[in-house]
C-alpha positions in Angstrom: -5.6 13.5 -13.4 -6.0 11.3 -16.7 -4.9 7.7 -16.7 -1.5 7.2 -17.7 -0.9 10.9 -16.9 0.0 9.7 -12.9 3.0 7.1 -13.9 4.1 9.4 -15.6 3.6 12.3 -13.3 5.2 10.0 -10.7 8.3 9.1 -13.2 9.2 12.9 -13.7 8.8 14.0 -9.8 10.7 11.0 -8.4 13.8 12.4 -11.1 13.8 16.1 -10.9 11.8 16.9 -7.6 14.2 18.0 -4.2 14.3 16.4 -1.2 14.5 17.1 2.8 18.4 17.8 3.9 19.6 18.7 0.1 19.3 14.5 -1.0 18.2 14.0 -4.7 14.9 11.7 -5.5 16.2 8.8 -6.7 13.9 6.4 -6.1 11.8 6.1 -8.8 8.5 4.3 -9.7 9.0 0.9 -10.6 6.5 -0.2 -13.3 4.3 -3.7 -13.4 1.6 -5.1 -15.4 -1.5 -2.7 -14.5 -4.4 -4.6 -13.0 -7.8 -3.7 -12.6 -9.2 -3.5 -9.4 -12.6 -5.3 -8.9 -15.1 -6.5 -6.8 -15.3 -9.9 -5.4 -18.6 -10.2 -8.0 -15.6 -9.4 -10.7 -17.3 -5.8 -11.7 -15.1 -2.9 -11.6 -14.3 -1.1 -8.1 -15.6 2.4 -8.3 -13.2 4.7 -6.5 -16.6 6.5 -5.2 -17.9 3.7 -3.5 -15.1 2.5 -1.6 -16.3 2.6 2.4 -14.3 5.3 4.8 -11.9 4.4 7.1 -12.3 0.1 6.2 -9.3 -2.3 5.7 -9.7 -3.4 2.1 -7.2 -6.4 0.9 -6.2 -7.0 -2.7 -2.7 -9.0 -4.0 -0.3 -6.8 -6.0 2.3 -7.1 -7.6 2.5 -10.8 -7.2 -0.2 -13.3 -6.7 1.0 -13.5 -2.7 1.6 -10.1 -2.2 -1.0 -8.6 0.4 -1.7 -4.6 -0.2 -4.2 -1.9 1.8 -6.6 0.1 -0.2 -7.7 2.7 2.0 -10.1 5.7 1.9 -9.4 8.2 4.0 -12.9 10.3 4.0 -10.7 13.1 3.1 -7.6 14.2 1.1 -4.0 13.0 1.3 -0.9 15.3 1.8 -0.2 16.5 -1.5 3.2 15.0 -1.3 5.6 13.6 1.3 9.1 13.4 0.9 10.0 9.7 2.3 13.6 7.8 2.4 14.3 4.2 2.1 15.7 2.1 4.3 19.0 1.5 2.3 18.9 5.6 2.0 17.3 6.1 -1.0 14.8 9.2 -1.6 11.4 10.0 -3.2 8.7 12.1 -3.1 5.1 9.8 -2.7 2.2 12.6 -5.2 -1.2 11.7 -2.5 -4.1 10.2 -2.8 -6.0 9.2 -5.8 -10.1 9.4 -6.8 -12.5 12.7 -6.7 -11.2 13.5 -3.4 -7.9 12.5 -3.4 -8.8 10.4 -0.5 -7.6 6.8 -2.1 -4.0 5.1 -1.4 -2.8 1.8 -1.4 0.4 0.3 0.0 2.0 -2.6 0.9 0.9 -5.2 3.3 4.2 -5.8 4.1 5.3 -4.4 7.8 9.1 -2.7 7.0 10.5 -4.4 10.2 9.7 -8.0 10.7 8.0 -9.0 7.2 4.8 -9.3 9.5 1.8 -9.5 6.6 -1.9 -10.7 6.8 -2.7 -14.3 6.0 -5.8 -16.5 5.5 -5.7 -16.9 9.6 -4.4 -14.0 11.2 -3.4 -10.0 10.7 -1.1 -8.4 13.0 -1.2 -5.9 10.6 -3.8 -3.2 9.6 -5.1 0.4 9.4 -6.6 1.6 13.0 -8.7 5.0 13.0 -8.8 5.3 16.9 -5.9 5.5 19.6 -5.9 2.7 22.1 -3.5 1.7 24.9 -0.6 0.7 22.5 -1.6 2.8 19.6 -1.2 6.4 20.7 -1.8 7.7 17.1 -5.3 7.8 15.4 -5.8 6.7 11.8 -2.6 4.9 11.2 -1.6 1.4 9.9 -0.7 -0.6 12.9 1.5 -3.4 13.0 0.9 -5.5 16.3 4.2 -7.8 15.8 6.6 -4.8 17.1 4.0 -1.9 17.4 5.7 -0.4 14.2 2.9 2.3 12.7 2.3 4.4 9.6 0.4 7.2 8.4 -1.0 6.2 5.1 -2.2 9.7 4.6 1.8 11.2 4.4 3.0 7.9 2.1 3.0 5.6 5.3 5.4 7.5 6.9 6.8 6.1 10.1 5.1 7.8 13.2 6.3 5.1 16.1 7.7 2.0 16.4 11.1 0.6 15.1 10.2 0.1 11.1 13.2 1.5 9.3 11.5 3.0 6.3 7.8 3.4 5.2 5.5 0.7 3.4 5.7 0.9 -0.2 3.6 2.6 -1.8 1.1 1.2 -4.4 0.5 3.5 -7.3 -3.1 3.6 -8.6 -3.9 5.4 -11.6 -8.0 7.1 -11.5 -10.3 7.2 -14.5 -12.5 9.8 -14.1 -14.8 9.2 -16.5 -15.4 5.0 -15.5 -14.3 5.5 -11.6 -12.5 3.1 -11.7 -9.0 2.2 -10.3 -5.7 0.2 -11.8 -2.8 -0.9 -10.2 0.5 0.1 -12.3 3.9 0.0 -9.7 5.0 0.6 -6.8 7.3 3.6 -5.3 9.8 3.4 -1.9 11.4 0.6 -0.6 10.1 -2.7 -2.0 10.8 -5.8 0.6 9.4 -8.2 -2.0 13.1 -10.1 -1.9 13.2 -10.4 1.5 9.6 -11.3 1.7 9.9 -14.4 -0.7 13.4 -15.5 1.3 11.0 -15.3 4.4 8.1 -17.0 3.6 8.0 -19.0 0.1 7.9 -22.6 1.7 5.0 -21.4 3.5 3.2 -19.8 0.6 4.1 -22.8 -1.9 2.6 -25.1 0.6 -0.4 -23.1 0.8 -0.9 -23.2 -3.2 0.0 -21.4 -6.0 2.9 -20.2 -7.2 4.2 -16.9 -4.8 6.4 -14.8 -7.2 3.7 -15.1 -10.1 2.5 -12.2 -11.2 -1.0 -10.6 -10.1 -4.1 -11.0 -12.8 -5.1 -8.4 -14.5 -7.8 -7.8 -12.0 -7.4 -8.0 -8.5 -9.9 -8.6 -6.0 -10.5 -6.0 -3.7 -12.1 -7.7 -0.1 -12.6 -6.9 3.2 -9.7 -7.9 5.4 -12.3 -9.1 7.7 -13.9 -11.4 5.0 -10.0 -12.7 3.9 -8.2 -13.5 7.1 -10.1 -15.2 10.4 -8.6 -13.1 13.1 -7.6 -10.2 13.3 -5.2 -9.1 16.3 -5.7 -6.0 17.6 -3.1 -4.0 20.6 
C-alpha cells in the first residue's frame, strides 16, 4: 500500500466497516503531524531492517509519549475488531512493511498508566512464556500483569487492562523503505497520562504535551531505559 493510501484506508474502514455483536466502528483514526522514523545516527529507519522479535522505543505523538515498534518475523492479522474502554469500536487494518510484519502502539499500559522511563520498564513485548506470563509473544505489563497481543491490535489476552493499547498508525513507502508516523487509532490515554505524570516529566525536562519532531528516534528499549523488570 502507497503512502497516504493507509490513513486514508484506515479513515474509510473505521466509518463503514461492521463490528463484533452488531456495534458500528466509530472510532476513527485520529490524525497528527507525520514524523519520520530514524535511526539514532538520524538516517531513515528501513522497515527491512528492523530486528525480529526486539523492543524498539520511539516518542509519538508528543515529545513524552513512549511507543513500541515491533517486528513480528511474520504477518499481522489482517484486521481485528477491538473496543474502547469508554465502548467505542474500530477495526485495527495489520501490520505494515513487505511482510506486513511492522506495528507500533502505545507505551502506555491501559490499566495503571504504567510506561517506560529513562530508569525502569515494567512494560514491554515478551516472545517466551514464563511463570507469570503464560502467553508467548505478547506485550507484558509487570505493574498488574495486564498483556497484549500486538499481532491482533494489542488485544487484551490476560490481565485486568480494560481496553487495548492504542494503536500507532504507520504509513510504508515501498519504494524508500521507510516508515512515518501519521495518528493513532483506539482508546488514546494521553489525558489521563499527562494528569498522571506531567510534574514528573516537566521536572525531568522539556515540555511533555509538545508535539513529536518530525523524526523520531527509533532505539533499543534496552539502550533508553536502565532496567528493565521482567515477571
Amino acid at each position: 500500500m502507497q503512502r497516504r493510501d493507509f490513513v486514508k484506508f484506515c479513515a474509510a474502514s473505521a466509518a463503514s466497516a461492521g463490528a463484533p455483536a452488531a456495534a458500528a466502528v466509530d472510532a476513527t483514526p485520529t490524525l497528527y503531524e507525520r514524523a519520520r522514523l530514524v535511526s539514532s545516527s538520524g538516517a531513515p529507519l528501513k522497515a527491512s531492517a528492523i530486528p525480529v522479535e526486539r523492543n524498539l522505543i520511539f516518542h509519538y505523538p508528543f515529545a513524552a509519549t513512549p511507543c513500541f515498534l515491533l517486528n513480528l518475523g511474520h504477518p499481522a492479522a489482517a484486521s481485528a475488531h477491538l473496543v474502547t474502554a469508554d465502548h467505542r469500536a474500530y477495526e485495527w487494518k495489520g501490520g505494515v512493511g513487505p511482510r506486513h510484519s511492522i506495528v507500533a502502539y502505545s507505551a502506555i499500559c491501559a490499566h495503571q498508566l504504567a510506561y517506560p522511563t529513562k530508569e525502569i520498564s515494567f512494560i514491554s513485548y515478551r516472545s517466551e512464556i514464563s511463570p507469570r506470563n503464560r502467553h508467548a509473544h505478547v506485550i507484558h505489563c509487570c505493574a498488574e500483569h495486564s498483556q497484549y497481543d500486538p499481532a491482533n491490535g494489542a488485544r487484551v489476552v490476560a490481565g485486568p487492562a480494560p481496553q487495548p493499547l492504542a494503536a500507532i498508525l504507520l504509513e510504508h513507502d515501498a519504494a524508500s523503505d521507510e516508515l512515518t508516523a501519521v495518528g493513532t487509532l483506539g482508546g488514546e490515554m494521553f489525558n489521563q497520562f499527562f494528569t498522571k505524570y506531567e510534574v514528573r516529566l516537566s521536572l525531568e525536562g522539556g515540555t511533555p504535551r509538545a508535539s513529536a519532531a518530525a523524526t523520531c528516534v527509533v532505539r533499543e528499549l534496552a539502550d533508553y531505559c536502565r532496567q528493565q523488570v521482567k515477571c
